[in-house]
N, C-alpha and C positions, 0 to 999 in steps of 0.2 A: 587788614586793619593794622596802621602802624599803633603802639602803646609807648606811649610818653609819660617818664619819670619827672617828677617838678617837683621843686619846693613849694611848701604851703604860703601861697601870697595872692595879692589881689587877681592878678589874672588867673592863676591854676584854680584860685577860688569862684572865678564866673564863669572857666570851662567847665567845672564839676556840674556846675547847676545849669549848667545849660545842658549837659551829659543824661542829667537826673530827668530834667521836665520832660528830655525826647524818650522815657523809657529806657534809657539804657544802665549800664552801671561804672561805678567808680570805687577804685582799692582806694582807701585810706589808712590811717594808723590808730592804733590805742594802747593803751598803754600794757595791753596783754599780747594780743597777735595783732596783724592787719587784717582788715573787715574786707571783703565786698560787696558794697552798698548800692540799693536802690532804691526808689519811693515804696515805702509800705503801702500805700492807700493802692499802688494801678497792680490790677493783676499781670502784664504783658511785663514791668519791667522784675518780680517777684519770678516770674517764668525766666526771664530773662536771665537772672542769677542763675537757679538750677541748672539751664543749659548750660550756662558756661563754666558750672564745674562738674557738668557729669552729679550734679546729686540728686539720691532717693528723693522721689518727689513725696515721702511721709516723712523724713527726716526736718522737726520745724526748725522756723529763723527766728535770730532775735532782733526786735525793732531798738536801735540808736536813737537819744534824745539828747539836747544839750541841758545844760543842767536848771535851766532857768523856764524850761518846757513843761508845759500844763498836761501832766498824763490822766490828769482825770477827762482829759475828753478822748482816750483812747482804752480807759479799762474802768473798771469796779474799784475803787478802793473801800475794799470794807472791814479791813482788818486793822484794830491800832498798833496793832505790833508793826507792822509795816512800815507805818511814819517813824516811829525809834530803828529800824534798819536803814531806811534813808538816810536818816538825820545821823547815822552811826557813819554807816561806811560808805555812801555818796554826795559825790562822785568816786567811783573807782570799781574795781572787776568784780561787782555782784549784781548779777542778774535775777530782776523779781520775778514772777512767773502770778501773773492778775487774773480775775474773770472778764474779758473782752468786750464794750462797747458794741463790735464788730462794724469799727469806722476804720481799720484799714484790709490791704486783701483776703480775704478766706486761706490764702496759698502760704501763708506767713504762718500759719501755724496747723496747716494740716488738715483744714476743715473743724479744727479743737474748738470750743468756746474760750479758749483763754489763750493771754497776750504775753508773751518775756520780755520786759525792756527792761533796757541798760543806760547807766547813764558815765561814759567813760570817763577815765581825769585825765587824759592823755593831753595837753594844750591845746595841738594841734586839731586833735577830735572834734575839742569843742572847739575850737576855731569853723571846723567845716561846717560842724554841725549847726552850730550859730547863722552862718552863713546862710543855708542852704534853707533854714526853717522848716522841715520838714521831719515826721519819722523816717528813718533809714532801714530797712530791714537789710541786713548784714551777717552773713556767716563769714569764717575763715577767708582771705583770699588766696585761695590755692586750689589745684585739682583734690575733688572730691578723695578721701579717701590716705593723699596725701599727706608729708609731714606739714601742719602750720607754719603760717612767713612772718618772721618777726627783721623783717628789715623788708624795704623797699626792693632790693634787687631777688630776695626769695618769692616774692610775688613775680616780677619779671620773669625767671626761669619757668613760672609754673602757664604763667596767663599770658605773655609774650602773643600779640593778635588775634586774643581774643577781648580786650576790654582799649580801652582810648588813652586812659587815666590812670598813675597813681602818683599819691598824695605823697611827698616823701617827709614822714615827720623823725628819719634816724631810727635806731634799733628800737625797739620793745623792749621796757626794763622791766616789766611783770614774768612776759616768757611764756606763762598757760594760759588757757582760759580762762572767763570769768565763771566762778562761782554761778550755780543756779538754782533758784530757792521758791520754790511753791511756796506761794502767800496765801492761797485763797482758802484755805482750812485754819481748824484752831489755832493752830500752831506752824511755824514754819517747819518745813520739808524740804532737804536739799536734793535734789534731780542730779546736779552733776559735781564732781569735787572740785574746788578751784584755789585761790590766793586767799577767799575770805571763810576760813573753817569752820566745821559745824560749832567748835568749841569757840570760836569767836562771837556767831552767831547767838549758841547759849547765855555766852555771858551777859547779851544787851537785854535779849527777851527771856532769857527763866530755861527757855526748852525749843530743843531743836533736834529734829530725828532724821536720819537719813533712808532715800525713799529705797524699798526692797521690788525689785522690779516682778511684774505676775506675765504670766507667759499668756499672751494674743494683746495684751492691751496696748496701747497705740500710745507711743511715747510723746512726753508734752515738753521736752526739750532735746537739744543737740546734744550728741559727744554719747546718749544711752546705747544705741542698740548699734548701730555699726563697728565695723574693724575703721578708724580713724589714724592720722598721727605717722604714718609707716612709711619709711625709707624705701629708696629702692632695689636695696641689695639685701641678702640674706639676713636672718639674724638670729639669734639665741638668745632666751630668756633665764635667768636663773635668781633665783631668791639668794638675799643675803648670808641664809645657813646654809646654803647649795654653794660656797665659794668654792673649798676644794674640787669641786663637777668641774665648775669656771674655767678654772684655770688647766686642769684637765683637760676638754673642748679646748681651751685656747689651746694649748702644747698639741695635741692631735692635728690638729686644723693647720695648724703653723708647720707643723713638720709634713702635711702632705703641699706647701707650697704655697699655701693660699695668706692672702692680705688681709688681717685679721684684725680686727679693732676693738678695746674693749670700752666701753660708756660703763662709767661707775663713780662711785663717789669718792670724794681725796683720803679717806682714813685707808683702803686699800688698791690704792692703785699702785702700791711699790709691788704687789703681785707681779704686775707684770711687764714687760718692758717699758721705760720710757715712754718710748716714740710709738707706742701702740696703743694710747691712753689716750679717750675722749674722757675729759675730767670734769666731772660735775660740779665740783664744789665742795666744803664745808657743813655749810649751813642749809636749810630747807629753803628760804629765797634764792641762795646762789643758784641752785639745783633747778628750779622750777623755769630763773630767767637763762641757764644756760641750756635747759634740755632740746630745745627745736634748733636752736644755733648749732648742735654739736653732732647733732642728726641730720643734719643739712650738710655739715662736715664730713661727715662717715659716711655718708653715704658717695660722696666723690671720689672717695680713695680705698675704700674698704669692700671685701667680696662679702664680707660678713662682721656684722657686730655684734657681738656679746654684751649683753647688757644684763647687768646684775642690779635688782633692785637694795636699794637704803634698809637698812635695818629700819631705820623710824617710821612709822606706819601713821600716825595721825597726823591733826594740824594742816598745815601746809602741804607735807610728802602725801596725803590722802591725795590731791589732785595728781601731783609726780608720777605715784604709783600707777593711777588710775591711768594716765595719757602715755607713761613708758609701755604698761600693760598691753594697751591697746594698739599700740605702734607694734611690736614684737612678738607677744605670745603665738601668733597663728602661725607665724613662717618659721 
């Protein structure tokens, strides 16, 4: 199968959907990672996706809408806190997590009674997704497991004949995931860390708690239970009060020979050399939209990266934390 990169326009817009109606799937953009997207409603194209990234078939997806998209014929709205989270922060990377209709596949969430849609601000997004009129069900588009594509050509590398299609809508200026927020209790619940913070959350509706996972139960969003996000060369993990270890490792490492990289944040990266420095950023947004760019980098030239996480722990770096965590703590 060859895979063709296009820009978002009329024609790459009536390949998509003509992509879509046959079951198959198509990489698009948003403004956090790139999706790959297929009809929610057919089980064959929902199977479709998982083959093509190698993912745990209990691991659920989230359904893409555009913004003008009637989701009450696809889940329960019965919380009004929900309407002041839309009306808050959508469009853009906060995913709801509803009690399910069950009007699109069973496979889109695991056999769960409940539905995550998203409604992205990406232009382009909703360019497709307008188009195309339909729910999307959409994880990462990359090999399972692997680092997220926040550029058209990091889908390429990963998916390269395995899909037809991708949408080229330019870099990802978000960088993580979306936010994902159980609605269907008293109160919101956030399932995974993302760009829109618990303490964001709280400010609109009063109270917002984040979910404590119980061991057997059966995960009702992505990004919970597996190893996600990880390069593919070595790495080392170290906390921001573990710097002197850092830098240690790094001098050890360096001096048996090896190409060593450090990803860390700009207050210390004069640790260590220059030209060894994947550099995050400043700020909690720099961090979040440079983190998969810079891991897509180290990984082409590094035998091993050292990643030291941020001192700032809430907010925003809650999802950093969370997606750097998961990328490196196991190797």
């Amino acid at each position: 199968m060859q895979t063709q990169i296009c820009e978002i326009n009329g024609q790459s817009l009536k390949m998509a959907k003509h992509i879509l109606e046959s079951e198959g799937a198509v990489a698009f953009p948003t403004e956090t990672v790139y999706g790959l997207g297929g009809d929610a409603r057919s089980d064959a194209a929902v199977a479709k996706i998982y083959e093509i990234k190698g993912r745990p078939s209990d691991n659920p997806l989230i359904v893409h809408v555009h913004k003008d998209y009637d989701i009450t014929q696809l889940i329960y709205d019965e919380q009004t806190y929900a309407a002041a989270l839309r009306k808050a922060f959508l469009p853009g990377p906060l995913t709801l997590v509803y009690n399910s209709k069950g009007r699109v596949s069973s496979k889109v969430s695991c056999g769960l009674n409940t539905l995550a849609i998203r409604v992205p601000s990406h232009v382009g997004a909703q360019r497709f997704l307008r188009y195309v009129d339909m729910p999307i069900a959409a994880p990462s588009a990359n090999i399972s497991k692997h680092i997220s594509p926040v550029s058209a050509q990091h889908v390429y590398e990963d998916l390269q004949g395995r899909i037809e299609l991708i949408l080229d809508g330019g870099r990802c200026s978000g960088g993580i995931e979306s936010t994902v927020c159980d609605v269907t209790g008293e109160y919101p619940v956030v399932l995974r860390a993302g760009l829109i913070s618990v303490e964001m959350i709280a400010s609109v509706v009063g109270r917002c708690e984040i979910y404590i996972p119980r061991g057997g139960e059966q995960v009702r969003s992505p990004g919970m239970k597996y190893k996600h996000y990880a390069p593919h060369c070595k790495t080392r993990l170290f906390d921001a009060s573990e710097l002197p270890l850092a830098v240690s490792e790094f001098e050890r490492l360096s001096a048996e020979g090896g190409k060593i990289y450090v990803l860390c944040s700009e207050d210390i990266k004069n640790k260590f050399p220059a030209d060894r420095v994947l550099n995050l950023g400043k700020t909690e947004h720099e961090m979040a939209a440079n983190l998969y760019e810079l891991l897509h980098e180290g990984e082409k030239c590094a035998e091993t990266i050292i990643a030291i996480l941020p001192k700032k722990k809430d907010g925003v770096m809650a999802g950093v934390i969370n997606r750097l965590s998961k990328a490196c703590a196991d190797k």
